[in-house]
Backbone as XML, in Angstrom:
<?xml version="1.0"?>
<chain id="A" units="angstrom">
  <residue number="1" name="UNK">
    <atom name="N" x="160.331" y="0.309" z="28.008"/>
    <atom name="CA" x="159.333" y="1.321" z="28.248"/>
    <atom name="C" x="158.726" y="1.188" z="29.658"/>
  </residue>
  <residue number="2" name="UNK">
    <atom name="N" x="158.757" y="0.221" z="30.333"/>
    <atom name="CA" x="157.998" y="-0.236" z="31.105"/>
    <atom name="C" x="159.059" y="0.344" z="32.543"/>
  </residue>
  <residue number="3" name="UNK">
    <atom name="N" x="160.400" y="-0.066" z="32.379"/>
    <atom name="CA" x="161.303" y="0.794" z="33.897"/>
    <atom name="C" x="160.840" y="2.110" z="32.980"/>
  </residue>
  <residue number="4" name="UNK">
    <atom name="N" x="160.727" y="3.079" z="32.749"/>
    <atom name="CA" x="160.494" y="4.268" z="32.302"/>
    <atom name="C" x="159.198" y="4.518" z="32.795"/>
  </residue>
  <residue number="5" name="UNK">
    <atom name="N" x="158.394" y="4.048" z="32.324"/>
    <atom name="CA" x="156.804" y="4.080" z="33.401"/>
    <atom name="C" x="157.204" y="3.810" z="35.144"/>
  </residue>
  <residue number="6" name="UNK">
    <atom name="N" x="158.136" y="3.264" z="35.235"/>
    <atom name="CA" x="158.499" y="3.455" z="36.385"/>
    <atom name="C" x="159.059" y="3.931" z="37.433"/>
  </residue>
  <residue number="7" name="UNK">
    <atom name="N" x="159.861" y="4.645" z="36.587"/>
    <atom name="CA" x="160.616" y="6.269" z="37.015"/>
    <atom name="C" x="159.557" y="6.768" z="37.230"/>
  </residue>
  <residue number="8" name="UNK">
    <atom name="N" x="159.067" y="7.233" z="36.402"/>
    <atom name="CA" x="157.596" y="8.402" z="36.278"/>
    <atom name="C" x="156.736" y="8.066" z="37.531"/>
  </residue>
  <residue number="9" name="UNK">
    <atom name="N" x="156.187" y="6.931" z="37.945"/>
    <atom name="CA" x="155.317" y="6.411" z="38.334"/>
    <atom name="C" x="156.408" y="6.913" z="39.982"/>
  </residue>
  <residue number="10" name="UNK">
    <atom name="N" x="157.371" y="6.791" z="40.175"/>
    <atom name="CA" x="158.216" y="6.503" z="41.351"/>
    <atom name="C" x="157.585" y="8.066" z="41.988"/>
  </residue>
  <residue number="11" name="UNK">
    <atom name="N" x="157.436" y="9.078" z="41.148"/>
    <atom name="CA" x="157.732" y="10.258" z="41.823"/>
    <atom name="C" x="156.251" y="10.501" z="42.527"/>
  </residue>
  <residue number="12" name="UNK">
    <atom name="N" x="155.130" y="9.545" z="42.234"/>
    <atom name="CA" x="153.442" y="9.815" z="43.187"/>
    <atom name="C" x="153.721" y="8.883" z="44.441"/>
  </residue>
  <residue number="13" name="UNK">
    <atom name="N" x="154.942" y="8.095" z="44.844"/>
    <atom name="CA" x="154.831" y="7.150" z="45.707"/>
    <atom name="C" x="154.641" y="8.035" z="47.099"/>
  </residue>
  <residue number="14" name="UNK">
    <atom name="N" x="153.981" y="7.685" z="48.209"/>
    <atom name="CA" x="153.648" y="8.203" z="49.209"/>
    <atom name="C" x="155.044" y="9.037" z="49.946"/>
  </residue>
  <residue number="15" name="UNK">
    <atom name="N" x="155.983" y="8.447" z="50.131"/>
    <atom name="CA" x="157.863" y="8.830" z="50.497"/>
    <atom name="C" x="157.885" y="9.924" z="49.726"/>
  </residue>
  <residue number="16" name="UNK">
    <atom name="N" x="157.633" y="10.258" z="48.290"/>
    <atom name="CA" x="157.929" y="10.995" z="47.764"/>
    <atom name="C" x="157.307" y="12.376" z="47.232"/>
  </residue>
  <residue number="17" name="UNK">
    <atom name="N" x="156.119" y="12.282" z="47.411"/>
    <atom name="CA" x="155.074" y="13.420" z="47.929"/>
    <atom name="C" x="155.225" y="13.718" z="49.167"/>
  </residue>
  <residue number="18" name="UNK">
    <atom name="N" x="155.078" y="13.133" z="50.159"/>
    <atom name="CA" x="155.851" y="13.858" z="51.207"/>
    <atom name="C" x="156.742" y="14.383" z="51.479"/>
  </residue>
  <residue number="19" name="UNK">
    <atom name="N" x="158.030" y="13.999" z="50.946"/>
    <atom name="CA" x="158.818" y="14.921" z="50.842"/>
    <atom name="C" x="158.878" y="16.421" z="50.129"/>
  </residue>
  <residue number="20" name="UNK">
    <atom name="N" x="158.094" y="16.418" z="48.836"/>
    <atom name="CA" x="157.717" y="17.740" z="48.232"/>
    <atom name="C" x="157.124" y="18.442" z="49.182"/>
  </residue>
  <residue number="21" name="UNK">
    <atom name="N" x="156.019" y="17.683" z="49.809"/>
    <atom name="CA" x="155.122" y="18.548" z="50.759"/>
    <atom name="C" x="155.752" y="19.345" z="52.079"/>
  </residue>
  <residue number="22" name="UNK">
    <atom name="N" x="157.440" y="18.610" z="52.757"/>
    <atom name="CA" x="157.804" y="19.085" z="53.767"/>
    <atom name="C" x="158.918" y="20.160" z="52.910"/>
  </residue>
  <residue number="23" name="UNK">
    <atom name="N" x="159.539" y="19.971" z="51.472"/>
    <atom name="CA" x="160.455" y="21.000" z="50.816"/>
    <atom name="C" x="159.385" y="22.101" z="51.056"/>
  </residue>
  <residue number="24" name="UNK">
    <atom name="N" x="158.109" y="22.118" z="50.378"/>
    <atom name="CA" x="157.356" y="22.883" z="49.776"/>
    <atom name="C" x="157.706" y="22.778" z="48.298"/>
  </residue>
  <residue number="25" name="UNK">
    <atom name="N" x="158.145" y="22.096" z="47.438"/>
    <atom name="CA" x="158.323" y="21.998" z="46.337"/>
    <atom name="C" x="156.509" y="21.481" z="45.727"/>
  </residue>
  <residue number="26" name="UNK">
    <atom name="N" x="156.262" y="22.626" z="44.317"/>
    <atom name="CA" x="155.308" y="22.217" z="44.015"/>
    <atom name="C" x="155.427" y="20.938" z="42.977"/>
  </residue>
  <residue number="27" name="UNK">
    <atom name="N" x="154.391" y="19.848" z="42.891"/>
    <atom name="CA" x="154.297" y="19.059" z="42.192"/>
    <atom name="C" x="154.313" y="19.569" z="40.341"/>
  </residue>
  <residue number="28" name="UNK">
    <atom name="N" x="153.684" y="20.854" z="40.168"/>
    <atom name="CA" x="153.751" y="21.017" z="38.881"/>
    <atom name="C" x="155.190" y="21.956" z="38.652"/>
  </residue>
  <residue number="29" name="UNK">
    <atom name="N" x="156.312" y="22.021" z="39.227"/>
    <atom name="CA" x="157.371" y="22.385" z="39.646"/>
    <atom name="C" x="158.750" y="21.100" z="39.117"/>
  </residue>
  <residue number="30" name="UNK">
    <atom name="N" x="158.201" y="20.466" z="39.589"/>
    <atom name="CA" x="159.078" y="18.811" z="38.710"/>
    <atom name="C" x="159.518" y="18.899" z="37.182"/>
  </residue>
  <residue number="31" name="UNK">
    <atom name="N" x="160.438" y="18.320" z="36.956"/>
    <atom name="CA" x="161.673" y="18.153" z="35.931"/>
    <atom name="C" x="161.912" y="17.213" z="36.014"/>
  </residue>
  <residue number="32" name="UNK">
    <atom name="N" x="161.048" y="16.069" z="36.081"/>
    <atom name="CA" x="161.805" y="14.439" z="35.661"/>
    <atom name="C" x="162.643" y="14.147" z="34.569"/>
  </residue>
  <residue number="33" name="UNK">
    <atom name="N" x="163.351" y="12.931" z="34.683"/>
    <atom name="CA" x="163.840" y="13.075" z="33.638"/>
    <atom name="C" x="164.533" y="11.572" z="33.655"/>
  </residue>
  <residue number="34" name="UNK">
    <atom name="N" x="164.824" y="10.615" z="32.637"/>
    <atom name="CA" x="165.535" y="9.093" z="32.637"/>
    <atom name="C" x="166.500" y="9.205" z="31.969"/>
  </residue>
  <residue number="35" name="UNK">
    <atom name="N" x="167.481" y="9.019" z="32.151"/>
    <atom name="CA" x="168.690" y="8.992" z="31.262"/>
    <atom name="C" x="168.999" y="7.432" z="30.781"/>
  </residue>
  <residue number="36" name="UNK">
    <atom name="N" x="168.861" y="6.825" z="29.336"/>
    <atom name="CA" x="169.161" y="5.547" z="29.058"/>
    <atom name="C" x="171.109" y="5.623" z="28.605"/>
  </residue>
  <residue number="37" name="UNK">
    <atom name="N" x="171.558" y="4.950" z="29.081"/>
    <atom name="CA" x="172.804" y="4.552" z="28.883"/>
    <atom name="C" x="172.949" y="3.411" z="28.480"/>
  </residue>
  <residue number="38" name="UNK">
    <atom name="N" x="173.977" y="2.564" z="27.083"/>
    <atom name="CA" x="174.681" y="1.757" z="27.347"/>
    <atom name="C" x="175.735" y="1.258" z="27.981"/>
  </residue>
  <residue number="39" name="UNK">
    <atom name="N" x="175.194" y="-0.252" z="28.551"/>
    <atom name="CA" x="175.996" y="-0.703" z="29.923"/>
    <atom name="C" x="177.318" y="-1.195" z="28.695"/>
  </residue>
  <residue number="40" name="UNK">
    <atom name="N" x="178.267" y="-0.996" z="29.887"/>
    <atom name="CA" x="179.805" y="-0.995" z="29.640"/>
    <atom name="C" x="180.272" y="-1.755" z="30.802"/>
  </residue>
  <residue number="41" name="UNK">
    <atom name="N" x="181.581" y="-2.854" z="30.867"/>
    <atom name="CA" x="182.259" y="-3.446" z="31.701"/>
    <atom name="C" x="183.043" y="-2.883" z="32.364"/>
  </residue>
  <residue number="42" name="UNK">
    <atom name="N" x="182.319" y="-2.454" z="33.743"/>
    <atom name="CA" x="183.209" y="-1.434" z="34.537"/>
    <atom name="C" x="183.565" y="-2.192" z="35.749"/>
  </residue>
  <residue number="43" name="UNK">
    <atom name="N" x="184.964" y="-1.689" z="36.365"/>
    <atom name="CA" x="185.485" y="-2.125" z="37.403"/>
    <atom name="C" x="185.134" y="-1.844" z="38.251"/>
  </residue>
  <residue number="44" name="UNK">
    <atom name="N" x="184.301" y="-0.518" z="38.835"/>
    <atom name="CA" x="183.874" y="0.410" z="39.561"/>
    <atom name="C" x="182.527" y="0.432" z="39.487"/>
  </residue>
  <residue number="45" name="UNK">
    <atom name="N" x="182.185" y="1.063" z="40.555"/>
    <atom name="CA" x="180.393" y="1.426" z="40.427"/>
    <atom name="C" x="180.411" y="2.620" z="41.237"/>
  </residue>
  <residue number="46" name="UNK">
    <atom name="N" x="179.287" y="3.396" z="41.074"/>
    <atom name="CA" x="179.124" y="4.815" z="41.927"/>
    <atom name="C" x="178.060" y="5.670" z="41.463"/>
  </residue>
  <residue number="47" name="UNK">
    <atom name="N" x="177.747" y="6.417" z="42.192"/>
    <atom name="CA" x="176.711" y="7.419" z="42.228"/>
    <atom name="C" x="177.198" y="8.936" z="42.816"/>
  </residue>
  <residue number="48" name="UNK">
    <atom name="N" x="176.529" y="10.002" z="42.070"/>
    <atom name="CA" x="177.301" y="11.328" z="41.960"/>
    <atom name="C" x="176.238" y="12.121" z="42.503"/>
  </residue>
  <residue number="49" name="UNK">
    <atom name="N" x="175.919" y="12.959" z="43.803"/>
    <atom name="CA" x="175.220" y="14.119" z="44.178"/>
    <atom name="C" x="175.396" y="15.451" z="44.479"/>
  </residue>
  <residue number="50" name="UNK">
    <atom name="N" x="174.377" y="16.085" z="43.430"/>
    <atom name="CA" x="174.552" y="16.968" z="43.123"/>
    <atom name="C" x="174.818" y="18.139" z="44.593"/>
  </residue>
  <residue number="51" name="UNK">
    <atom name="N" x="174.238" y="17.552" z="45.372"/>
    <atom name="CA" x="174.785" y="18.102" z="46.943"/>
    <atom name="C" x="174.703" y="17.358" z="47.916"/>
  </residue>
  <residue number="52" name="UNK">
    <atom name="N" x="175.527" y="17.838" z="49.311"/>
    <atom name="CA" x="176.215" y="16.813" z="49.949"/>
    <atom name="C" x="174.759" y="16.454" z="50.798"/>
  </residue>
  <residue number="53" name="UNK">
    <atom name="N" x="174.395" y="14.757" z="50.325"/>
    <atom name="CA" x="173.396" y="14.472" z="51.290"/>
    <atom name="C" x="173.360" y="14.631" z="52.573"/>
  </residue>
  <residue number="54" name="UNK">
    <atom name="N" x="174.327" y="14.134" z="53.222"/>
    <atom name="CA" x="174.195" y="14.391" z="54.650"/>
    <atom name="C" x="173.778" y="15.637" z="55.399"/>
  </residue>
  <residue number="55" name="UNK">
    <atom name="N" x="174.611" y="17.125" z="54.476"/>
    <atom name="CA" x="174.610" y="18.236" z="55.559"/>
    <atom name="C" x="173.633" y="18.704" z="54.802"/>
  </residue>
  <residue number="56" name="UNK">
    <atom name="N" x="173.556" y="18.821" z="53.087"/>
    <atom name="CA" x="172.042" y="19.228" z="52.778"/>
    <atom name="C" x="172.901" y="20.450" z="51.817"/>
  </residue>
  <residue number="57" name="UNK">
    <atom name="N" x="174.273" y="20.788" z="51.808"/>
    <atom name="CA" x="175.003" y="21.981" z="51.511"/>
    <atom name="C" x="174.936" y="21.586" z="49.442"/>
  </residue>
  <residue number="58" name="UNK">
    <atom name="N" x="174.460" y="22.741" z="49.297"/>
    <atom name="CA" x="174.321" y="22.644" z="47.945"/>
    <atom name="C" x="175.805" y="22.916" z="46.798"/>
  </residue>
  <residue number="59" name="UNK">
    <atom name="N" x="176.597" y="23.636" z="47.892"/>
    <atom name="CA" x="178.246" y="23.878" z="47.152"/>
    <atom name="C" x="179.057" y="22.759" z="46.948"/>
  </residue>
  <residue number="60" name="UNK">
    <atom name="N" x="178.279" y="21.592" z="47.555"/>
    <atom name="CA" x="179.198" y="20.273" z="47.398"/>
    <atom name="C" x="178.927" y="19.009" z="46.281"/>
  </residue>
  <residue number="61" name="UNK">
    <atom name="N" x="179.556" y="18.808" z="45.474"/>
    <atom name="CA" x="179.351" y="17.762" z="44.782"/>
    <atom name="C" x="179.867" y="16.632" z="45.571"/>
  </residue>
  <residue number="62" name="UNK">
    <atom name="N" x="179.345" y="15.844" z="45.869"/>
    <atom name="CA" x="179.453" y="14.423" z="45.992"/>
    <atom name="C" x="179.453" y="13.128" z="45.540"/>
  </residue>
  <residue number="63" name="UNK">
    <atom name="N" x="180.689" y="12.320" z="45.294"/>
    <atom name="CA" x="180.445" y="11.046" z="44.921"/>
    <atom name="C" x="181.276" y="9.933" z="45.309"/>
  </residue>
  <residue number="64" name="UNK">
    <atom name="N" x="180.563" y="8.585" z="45.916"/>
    <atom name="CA" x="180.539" y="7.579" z="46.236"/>
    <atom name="C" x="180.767" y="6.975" z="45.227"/>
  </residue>
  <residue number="65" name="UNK">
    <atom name="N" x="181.945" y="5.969" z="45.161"/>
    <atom name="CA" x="182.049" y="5.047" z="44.399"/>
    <atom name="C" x="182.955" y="3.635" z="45.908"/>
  </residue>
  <residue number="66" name="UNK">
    <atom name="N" x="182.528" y="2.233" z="44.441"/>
    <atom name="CA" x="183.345" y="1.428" z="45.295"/>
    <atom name="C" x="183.945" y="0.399" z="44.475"/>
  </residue>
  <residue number="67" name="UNK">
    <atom name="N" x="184.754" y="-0.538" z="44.908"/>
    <atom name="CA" x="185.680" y="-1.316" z="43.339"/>
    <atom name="C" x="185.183" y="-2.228" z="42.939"/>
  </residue>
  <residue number="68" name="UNK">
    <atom name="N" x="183.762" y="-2.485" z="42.875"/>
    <atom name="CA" x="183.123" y="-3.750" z="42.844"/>
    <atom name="C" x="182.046" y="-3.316" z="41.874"/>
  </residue>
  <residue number="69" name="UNK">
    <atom name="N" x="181.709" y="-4.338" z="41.475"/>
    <atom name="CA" x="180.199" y="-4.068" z="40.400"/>
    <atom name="C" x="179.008" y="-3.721" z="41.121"/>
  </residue>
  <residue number="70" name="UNK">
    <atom name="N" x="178.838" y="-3.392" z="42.097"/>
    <atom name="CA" x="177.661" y="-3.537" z="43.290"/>
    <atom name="C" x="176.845" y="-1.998" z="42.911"/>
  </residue>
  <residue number="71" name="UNK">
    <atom name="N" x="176.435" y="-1.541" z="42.108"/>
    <atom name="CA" x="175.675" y="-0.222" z="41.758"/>
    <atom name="C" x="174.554" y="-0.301" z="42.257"/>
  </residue>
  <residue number="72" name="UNK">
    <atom name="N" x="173.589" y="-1.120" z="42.371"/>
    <atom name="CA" x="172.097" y="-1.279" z="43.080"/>
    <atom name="C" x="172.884" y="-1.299" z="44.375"/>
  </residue>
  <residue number="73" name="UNK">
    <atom name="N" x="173.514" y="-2.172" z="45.024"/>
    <atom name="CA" x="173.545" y="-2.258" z="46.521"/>
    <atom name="C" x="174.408" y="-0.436" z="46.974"/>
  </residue>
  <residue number="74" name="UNK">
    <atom name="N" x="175.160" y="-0.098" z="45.793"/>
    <atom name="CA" x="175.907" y="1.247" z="46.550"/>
    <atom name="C" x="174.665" y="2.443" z="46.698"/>
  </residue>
  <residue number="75" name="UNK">
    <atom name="N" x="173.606" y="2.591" z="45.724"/>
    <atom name="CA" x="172.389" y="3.701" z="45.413"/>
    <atom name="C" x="171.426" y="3.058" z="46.616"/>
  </residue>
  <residue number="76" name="UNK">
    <atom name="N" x="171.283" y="1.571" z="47.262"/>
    <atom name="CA" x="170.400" y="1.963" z="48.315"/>
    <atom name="C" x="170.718" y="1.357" z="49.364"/>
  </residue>
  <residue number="77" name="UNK">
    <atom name="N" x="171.912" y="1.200" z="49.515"/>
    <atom name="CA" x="172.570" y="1.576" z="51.438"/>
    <atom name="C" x="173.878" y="2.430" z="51.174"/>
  </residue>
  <residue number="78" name="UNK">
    <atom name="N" x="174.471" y="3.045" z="50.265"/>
    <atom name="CA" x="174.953" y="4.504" z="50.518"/>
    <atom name="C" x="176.010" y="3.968" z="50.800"/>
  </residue>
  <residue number="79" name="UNK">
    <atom name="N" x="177.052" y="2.698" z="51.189"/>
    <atom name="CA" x="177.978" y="2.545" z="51.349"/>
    <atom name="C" x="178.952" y="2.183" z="50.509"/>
  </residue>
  <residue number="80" name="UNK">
    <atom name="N" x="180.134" y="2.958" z="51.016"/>
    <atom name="CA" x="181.136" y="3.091" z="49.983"/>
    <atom name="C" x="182.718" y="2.881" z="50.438"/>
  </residue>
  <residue number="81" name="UNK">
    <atom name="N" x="183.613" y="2.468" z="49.395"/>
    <atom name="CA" x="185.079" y="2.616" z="50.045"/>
    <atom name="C" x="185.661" y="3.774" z="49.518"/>
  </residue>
  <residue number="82" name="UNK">
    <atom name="N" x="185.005" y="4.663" z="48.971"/>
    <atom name="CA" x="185.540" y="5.970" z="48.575"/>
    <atom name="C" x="184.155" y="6.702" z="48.151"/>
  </residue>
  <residue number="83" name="UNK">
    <atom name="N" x="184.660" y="8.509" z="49.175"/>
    <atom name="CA" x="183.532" y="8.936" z="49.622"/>
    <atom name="C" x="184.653" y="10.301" z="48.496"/>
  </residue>
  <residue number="84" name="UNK">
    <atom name="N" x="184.371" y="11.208" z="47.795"/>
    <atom name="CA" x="184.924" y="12.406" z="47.111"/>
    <atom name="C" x="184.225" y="13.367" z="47.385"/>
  </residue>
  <residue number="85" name="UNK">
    <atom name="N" x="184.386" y="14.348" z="47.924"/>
    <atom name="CA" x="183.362" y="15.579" z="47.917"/>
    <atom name="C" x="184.366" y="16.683" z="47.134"/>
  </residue>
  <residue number="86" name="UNK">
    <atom name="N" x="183.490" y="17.132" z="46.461"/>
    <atom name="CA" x="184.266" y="18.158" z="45.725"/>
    <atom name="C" x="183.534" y="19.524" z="45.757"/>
  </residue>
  <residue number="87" name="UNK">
    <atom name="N" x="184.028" y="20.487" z="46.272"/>
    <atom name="CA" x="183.128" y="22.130" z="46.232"/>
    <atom name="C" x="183.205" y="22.459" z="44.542"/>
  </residue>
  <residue number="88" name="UNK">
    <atom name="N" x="181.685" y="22.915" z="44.979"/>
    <atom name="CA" x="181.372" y="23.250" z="43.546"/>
    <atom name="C" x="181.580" y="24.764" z="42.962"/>
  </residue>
  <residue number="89" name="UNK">
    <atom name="N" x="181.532" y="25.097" z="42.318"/>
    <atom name="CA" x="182.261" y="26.842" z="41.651"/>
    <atom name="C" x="181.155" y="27.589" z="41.549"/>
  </residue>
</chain>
């Protein structure tokens, strides 16, 4: 319960109100949401966006994966040995 209070809690952090404030996205506008999964022995690790971070293009699905168990280190330095972009329909 407590990482769950912490999701929640993540979205008043100063980084992240600011950013609403430069989208213009309103705060009562938000759709949080935690997804609990059971962990499984995977060979792979990766993270999937819903558009391409870099250019900002919303037709692109994106996902980073790499062959290692490293999921915290791939979600916050972004590096990867396989980059997939896929246009979205």
């Amino acid at each position: 319960m407590d990482a769950i209070k912490g999701c929640n809690a993540s979205l008043w952090t100063p980084r992240a109100v600011a950013y609403r404030r430069k989208k213009n996205i309103n705060d009562l506008e938000l759709l949080p949401a935690v997804v609990i999964m059971e962990m499984v022995k995977a060979q792979a690790s990766g993270v999937a966006f819903s558009c391409d971070p870099q250019s900002g293009r919303r037709d692109m699905l994106v996902i980073k994966a790499i062959a290692i168990q490293v999921g915290v280190y791939l979600l916050r330095h972004l590096k990867s040995n396989c980059l997939l972009p896929v246009k979205s329909q």
